[in-house]
Every structure is written in C-alpha cells, then in structure tokens.
C-alpha positions as protocol buffer text, in pm:
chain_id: "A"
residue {
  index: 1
  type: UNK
  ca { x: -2021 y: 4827 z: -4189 }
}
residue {
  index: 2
  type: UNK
  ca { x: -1840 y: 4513 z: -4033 }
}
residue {
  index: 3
  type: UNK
  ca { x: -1873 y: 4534 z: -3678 }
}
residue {
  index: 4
  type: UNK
  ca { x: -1472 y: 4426 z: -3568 }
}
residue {
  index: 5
  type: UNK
  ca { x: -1428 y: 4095 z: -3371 }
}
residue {
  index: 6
  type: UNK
  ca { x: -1379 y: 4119 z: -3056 }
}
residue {
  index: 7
  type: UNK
  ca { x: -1019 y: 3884 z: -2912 }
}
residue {
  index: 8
  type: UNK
  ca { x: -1069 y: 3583 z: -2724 }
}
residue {
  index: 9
  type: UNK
  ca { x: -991 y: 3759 z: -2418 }
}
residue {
  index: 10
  type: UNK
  ca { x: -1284 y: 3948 z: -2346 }
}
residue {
  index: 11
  type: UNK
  ca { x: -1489 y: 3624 z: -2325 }
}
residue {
  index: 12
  type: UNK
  ca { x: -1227 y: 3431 z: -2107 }
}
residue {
  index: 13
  type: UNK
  ca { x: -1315 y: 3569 z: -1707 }
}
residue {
  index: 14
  type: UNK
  ca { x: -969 y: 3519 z: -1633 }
}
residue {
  index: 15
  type: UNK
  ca { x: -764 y: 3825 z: -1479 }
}
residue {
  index: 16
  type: UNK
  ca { x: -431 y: 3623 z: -1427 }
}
residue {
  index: 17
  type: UNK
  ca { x: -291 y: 3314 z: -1355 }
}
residue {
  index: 18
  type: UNK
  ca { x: -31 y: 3299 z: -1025 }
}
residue {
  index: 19
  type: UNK
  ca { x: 81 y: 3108 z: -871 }
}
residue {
  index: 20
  type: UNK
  ca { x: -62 y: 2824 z: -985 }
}
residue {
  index: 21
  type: UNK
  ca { x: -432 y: 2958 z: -913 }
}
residue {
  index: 22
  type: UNK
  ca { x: -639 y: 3094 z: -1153 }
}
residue {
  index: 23
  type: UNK
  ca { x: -722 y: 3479 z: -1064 }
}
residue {
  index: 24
  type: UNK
  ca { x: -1116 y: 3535 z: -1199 }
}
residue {
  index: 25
  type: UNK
  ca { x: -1230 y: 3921 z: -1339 }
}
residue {
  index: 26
  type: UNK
  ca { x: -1501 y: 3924 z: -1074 }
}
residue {
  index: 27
  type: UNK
  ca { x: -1291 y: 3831 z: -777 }
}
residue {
  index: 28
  type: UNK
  ca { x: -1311 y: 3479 z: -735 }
}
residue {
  index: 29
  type: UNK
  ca { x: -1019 y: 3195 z: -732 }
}
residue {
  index: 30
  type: UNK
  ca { x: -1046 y: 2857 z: -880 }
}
residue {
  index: 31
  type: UNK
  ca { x: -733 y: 2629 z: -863 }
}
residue {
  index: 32
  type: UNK
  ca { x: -702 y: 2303 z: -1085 }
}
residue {
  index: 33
  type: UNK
  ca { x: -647 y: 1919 z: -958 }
}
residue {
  index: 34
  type: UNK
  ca { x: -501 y: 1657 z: -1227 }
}
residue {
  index: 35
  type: UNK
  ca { x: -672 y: 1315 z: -1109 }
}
residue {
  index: 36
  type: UNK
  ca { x: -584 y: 959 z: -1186 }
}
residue {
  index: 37
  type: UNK
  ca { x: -819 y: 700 z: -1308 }
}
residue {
  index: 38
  type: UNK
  ca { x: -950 y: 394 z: -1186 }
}
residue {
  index: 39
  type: UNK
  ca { x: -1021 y: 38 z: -1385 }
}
residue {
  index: 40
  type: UNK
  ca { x: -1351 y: 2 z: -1285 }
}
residue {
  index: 41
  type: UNK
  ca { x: -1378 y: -328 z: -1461 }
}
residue {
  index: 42
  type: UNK
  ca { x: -1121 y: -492 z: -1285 }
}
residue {
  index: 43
  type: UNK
  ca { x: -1264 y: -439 z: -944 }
}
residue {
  index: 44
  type: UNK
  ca { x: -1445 y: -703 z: -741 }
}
residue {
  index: 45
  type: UNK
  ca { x: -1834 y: -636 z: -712 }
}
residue {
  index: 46
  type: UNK
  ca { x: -1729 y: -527 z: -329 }
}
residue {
  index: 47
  type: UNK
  ca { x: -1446 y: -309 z: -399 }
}
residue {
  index: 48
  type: UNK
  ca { x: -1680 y: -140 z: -641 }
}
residue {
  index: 49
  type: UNK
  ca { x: -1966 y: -120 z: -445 }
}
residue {
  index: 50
  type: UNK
  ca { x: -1626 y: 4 z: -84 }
}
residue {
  index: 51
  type: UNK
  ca { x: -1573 y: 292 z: -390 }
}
residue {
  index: 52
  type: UNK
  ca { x: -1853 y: 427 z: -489 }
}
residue {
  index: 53
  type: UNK
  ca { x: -1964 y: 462 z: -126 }
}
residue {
  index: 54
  type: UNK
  ca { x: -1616 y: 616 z: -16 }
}
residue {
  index: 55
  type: UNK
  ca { x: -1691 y: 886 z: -344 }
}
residue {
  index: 56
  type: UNK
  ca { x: -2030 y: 912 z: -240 }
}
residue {
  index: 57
  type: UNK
  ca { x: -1911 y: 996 z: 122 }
}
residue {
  index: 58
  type: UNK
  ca { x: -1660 y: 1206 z: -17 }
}
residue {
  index: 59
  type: UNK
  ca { x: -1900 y: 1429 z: -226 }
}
residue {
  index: 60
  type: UNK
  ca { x: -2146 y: 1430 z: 92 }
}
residue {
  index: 61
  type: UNK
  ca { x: -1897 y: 1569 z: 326 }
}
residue {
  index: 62
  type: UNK
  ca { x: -1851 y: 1884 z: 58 }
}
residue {
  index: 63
  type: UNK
  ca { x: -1993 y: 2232 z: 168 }
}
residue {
  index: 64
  type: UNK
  ca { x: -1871 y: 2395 z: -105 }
}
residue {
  index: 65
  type: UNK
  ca { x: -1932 y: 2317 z: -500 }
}
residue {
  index: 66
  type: UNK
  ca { x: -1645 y: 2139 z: -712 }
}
residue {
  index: 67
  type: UNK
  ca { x: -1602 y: 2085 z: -1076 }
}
residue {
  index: 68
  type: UNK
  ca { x: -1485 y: 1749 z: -1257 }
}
residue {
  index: 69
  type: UNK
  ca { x: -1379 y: 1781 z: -1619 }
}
residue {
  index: 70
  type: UNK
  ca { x: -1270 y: 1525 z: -1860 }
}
residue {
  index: 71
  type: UNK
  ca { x: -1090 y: 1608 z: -2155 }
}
residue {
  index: 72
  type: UNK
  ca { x: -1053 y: 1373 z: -2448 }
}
residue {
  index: 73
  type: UNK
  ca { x: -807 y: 1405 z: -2722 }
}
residue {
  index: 74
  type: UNK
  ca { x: -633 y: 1210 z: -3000 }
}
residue {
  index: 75
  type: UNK
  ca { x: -331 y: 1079 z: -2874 }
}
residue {
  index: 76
  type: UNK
  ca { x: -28 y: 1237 z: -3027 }
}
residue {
  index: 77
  type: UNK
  ca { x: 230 y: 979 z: -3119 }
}
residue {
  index: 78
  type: UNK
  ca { x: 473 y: 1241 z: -3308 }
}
residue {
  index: 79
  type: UNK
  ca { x: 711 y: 1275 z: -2995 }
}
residue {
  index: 80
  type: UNK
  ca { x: 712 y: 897 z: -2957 }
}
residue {
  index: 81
  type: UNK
  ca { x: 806 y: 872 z: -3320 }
}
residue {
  index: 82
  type: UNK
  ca { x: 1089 y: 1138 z: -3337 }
}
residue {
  index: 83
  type: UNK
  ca { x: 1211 y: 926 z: -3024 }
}
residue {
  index: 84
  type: UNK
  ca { x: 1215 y: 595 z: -3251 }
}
residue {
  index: 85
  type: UNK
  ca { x: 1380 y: 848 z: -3503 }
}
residue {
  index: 86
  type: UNK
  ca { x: 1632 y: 947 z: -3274 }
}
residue {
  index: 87
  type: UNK
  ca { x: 1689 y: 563 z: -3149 }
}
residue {
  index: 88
  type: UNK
  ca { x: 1768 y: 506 z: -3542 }
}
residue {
  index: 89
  type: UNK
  ca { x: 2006 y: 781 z: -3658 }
}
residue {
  index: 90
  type: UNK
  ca { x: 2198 y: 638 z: -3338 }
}
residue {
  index: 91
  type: UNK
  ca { x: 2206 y: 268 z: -3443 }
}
residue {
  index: 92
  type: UNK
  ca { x: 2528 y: 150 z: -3581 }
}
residue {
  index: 93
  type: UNK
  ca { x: 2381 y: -210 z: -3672 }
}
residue {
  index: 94
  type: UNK
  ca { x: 2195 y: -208 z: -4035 }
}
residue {
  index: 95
  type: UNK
  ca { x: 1969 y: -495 z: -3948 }
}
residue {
  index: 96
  type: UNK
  ca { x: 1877 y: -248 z: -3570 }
}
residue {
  index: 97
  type: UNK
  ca { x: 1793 y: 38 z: -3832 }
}
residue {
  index: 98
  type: UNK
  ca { x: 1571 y: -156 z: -4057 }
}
residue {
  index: 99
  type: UNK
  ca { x: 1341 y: -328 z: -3758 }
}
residue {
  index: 100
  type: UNK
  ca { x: 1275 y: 28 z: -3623 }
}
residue {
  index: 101
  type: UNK
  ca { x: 1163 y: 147 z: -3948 }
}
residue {
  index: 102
  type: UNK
  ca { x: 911 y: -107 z: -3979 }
}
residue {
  index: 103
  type: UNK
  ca { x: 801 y: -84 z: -3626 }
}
residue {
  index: 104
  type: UNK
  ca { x: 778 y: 306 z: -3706 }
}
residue {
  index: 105
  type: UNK
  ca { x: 566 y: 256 z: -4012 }
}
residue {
  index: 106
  type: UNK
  ca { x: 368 y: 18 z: -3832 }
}
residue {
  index: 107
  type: UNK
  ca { x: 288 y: 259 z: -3552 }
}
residue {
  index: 108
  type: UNK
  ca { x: 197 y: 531 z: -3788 }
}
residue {
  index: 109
  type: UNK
  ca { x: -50 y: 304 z: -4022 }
}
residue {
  index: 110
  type: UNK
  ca { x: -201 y: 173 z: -3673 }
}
residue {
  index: 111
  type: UNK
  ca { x: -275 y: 534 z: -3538 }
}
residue {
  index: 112
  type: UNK
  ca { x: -400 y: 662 z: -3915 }
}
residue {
  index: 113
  type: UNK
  ca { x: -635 y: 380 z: -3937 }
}
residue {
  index: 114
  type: UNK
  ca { x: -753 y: 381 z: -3550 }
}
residue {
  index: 115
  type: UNK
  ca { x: -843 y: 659 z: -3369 }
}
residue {
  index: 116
  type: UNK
  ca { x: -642 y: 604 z: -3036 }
}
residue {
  index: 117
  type: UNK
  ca { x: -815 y: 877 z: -2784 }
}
residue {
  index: 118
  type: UNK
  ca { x: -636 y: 979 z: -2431 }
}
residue {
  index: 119
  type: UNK
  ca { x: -892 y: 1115 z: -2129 }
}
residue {
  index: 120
  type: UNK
  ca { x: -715 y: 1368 z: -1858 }
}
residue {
  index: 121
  type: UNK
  ca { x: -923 y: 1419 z: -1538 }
}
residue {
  index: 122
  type: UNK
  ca { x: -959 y: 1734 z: -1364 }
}
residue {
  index: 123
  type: UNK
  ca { x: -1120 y: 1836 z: -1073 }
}
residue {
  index: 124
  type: UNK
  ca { x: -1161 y: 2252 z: -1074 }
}
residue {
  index: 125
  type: UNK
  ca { x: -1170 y: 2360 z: -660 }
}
residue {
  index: 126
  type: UNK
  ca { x: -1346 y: 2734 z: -654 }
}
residue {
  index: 127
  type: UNK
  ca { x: -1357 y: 3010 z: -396 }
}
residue {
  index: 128
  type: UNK
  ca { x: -1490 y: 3312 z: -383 }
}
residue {
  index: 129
  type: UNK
  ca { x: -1455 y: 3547 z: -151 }
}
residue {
  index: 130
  type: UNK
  ca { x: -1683 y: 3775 z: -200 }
}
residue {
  index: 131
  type: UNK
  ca { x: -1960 y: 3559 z: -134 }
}
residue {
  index: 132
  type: UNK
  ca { x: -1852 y: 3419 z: 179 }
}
residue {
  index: 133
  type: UNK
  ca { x: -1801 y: 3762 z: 309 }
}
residue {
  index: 134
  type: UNK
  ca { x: -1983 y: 3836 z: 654 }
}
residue {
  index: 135
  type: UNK
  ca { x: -2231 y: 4102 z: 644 }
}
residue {
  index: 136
  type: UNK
  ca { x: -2096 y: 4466 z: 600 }
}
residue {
  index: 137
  type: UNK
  ca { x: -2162 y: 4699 z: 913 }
}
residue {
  index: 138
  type: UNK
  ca { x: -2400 y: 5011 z: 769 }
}
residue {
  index: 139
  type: UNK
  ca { x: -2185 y: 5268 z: 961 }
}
residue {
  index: 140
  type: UNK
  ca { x: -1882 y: 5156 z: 737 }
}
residue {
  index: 141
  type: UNK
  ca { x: -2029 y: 5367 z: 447 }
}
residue {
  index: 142
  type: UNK
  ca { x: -2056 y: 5678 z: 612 }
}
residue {
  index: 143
  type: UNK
  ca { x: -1641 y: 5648 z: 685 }
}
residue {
  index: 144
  type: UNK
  ca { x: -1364 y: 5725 z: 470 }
}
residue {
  index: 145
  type: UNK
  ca { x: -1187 y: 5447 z: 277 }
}
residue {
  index: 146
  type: UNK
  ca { x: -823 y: 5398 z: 388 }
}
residue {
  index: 147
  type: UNK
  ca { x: -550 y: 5467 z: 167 }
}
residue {
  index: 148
  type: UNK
  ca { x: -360 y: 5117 z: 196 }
}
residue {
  index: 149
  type: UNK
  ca { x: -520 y: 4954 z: -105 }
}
residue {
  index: 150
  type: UNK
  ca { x: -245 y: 4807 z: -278 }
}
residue {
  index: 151
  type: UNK
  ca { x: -132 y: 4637 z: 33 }
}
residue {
  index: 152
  type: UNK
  ca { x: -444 y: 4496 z: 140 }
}
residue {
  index: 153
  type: UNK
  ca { x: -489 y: 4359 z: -182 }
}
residue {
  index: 154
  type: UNK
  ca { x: -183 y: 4110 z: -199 }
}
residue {
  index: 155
  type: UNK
  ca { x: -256 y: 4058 z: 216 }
}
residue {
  index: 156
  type: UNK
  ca { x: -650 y: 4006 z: 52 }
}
residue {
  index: 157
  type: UNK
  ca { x: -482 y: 3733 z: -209 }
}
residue {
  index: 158
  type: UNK
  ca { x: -266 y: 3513 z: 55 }
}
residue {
  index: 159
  type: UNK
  ca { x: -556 y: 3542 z: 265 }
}
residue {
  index: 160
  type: UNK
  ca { x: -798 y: 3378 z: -15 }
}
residue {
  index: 161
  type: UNK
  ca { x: -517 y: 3147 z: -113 }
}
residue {
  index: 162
  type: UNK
  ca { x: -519 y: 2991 z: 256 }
}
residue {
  index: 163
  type: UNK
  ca { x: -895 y: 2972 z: 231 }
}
residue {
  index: 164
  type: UNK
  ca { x: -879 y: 2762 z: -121 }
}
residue {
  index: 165
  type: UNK
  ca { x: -531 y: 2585 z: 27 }
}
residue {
  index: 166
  type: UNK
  ca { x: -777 y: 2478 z: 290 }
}
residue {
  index: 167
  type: UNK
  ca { x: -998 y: 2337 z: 18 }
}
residue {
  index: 168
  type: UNK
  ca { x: -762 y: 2182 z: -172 }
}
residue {
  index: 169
  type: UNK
  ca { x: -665 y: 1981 z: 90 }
}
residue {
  index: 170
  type: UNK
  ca { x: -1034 y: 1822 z: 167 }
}
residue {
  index: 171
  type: UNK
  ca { x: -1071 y: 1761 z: -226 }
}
residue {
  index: 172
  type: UNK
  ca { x: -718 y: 1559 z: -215 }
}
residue {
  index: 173
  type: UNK
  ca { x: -747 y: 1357 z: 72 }
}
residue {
  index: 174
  type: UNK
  ca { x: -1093 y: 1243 z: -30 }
}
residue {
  index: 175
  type: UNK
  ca { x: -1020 y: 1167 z: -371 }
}
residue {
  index: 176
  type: UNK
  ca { x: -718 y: 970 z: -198 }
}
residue {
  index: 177
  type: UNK
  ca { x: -959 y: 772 z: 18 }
}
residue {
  index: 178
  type: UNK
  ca { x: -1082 y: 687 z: -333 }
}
residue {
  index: 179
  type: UNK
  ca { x: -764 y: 544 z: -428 }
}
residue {
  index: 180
  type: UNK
  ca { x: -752 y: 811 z: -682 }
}
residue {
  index: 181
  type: UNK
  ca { x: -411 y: 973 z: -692 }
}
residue {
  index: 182
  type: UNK
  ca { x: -371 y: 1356 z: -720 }
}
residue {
  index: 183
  type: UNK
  ca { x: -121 y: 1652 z: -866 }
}
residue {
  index: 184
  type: UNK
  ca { x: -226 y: 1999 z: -855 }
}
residue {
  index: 185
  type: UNK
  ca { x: -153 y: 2188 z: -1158 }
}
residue {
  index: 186
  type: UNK
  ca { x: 132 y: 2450 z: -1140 }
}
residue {
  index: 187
  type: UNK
  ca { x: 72 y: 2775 z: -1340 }
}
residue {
  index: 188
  type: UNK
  ca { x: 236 y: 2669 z: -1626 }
}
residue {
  index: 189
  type: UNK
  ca { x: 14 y: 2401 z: -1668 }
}
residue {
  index: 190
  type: UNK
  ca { x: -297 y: 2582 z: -1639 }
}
residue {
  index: 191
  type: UNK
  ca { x: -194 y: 2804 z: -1938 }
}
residue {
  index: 192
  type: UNK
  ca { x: -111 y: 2503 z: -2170 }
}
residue {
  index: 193
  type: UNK
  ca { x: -447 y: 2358 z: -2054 }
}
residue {
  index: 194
  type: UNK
  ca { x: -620 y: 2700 z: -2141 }
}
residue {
  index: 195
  type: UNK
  ca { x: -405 y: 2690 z: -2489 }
}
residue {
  index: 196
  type: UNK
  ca { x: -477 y: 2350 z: -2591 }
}
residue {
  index: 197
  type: UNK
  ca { x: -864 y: 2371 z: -2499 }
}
residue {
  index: 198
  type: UNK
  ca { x: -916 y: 2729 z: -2695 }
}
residue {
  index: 199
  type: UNK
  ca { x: -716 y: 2616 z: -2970 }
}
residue {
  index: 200
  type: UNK
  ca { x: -793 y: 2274 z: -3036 }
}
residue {
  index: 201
  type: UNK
  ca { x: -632 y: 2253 z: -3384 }
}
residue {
  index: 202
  type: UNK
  ca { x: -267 y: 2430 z: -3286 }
}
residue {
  index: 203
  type: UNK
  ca { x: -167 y: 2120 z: -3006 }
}
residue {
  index: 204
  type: UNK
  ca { x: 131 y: 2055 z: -3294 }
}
residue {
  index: 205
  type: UNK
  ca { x: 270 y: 2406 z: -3221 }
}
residue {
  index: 206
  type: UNK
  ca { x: 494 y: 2449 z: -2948 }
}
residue {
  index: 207
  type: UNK
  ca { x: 353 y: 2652 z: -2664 }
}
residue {
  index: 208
  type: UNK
  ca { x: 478 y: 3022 z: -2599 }
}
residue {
  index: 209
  type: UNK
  ca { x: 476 y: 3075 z: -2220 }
}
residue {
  index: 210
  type: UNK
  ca { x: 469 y: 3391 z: -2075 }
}
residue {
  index: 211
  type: UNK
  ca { x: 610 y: 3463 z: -1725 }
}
residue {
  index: 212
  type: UNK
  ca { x: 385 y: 3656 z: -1488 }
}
C-alpha cells in the first residue's frame, strides 16, 4: 500500500507570516534583512583591511546568533524583453522598430549562450522567547492558569516584536558601519522568497499572495 505524501507544509516550521516577521511552530520569531553588496576588488588594500575589521567588530559585538544567506539564480531577462517589446509596438519610425529587434535578438542569444547568474543577500535576525525566558517560580504550578489567554498572546507577540525590533536595529547599524546598505523585508516579500526558494522551477508563474 502507498503510504500518501505528506504537503510541503508539514516540513516548513512556519506558523504565519505578519507583519513582516516570520511566526515559527515552536514559538520563536525570525525576521529577514535584504543586504547590499560590496566590490571587494575595487577597494584599496586599507579600505579592505578598515572593512573587514569594522565586520569583524560588528560580528564580535553580537550576543545573539544571526544568519547570512545568499541566493543565486539565473537572471530573468523576460520582463526586460516584454519592456523592449512594449518600446516597439509604440515606435512609429520603421528604421526605431528594426534596431530594437536586433538588439532584442541579441539579448536573447547572449543570455541562451551565457549563463548570466544574480546573488541576493540576506541576513535572517532570530528570537526566541522561550529561551530567554527567566526561570519559572515552582509555586506557579501549584496555581490556577488565568483565563486571559488570547489577550496575552497578541500583548506576548508585540512584546517579542520589540525584543527582535531591538535586534534588528544592532544588525542594521552594523552592517551600515560596513557600508553595506539595508531593507528589511515586508511580509509580502518573505512569502515570494519562501515561493521562489521551494519552487525553484515555477519563478515564470506569477505569484498568488494571500492576505493574512
């Protein structure tokens, strides 16, 4: 008997995303920095030697963990072409149409024949509150639970969200002192992130957003 696949879901520990912050199954936040990149081979031997100090400084001055993800992908020139396409059907001199044709089948022969790759930089900021919870007081367990659990739970979630705010904050401005420039990512684009890293070969199709 075939044993039925289970959906993508159940493997994904993500509750919700809100807000712009990603919402984990076991409690825990993690919120999502787009970075900018640097031309390394264009410094000076002492700005690169003034950088890598500031960014080891930087990392130093962390007490809590941070993840840095790069994501490489073929660069899609379909959008720039249907602009070109556009920039044609709106041409009313002949000679105008013809030289964007050949600079349109010039661009797709050059991207068929050379894989053209683009790299987005992310920084993932985490916090979790039940680890940084103080010790629980033993008497606690012999008391009854109050009944205000659904409002303690969005107080619990601003709460948090000031705690990872506060985080966010140390991650920008030292990526800043980097000369690295910084844009969090709103909810929106966390779930076309998700969508385009769990479904690699579907980036062509437009993405259906749902509102939470």
């Amino acid at each position: 008997m075939a044993i039925p696949a289970k959906p993508t879901q159940d493997f994904v520990p993500i509750e919700e995303i809100r807000d712009g912050i990603i919402l984990l199954k076991d409690g825990g936040m993690r919120a999502i920095i787009l970075a900018s990149s640097l031309n390394f081979s264009l410094k000076s031997e002492d700005e690169k030697t003034a950088i890598i100090m500031q960014f080891q400084d930087f990392l130093n001055s962390l007490d809590f963990s941070i993840q840095i993800f790069v994501q490489s992908r073929k660069l899609d020139i379909r959008p720039y072409l249907a602009l070109l396409e556009n920039q044609k059907k709106n041409q009313v001199n002949d000679l105008m149409k013809i030289q964007i044709q050949e600079y349109m089948d010039f661009v797709k022969k050059f991207t068929e024949s050379t894989n053209i790759m683009t790299k987005s930089f992310f920084v993932v900021v985490p916090y979790s509150p039940g680890v940084l919870q103080t010790k629980e007081n033993p008497i606690k367990r012999f008391m009854p639970a109050k009944q205000s659990a659904p409002t303690n739970k969005e107080e619990n979630f601003e709460e948090n969200r000031s705690q990872l705010e506060q985080r966010l904050a140390v991650v920008e401005q030292g990526l800043m002192r980097c000369g690295v420039r910084t844009a969090r990512l709103g909810t929106e684009e966390i779930i076309e992130l998700f969508y385009k890293t769990f479904n690699p070969g579907e980036t062509e199709k437009p993405i259906q957003l749902q509102e939470q």
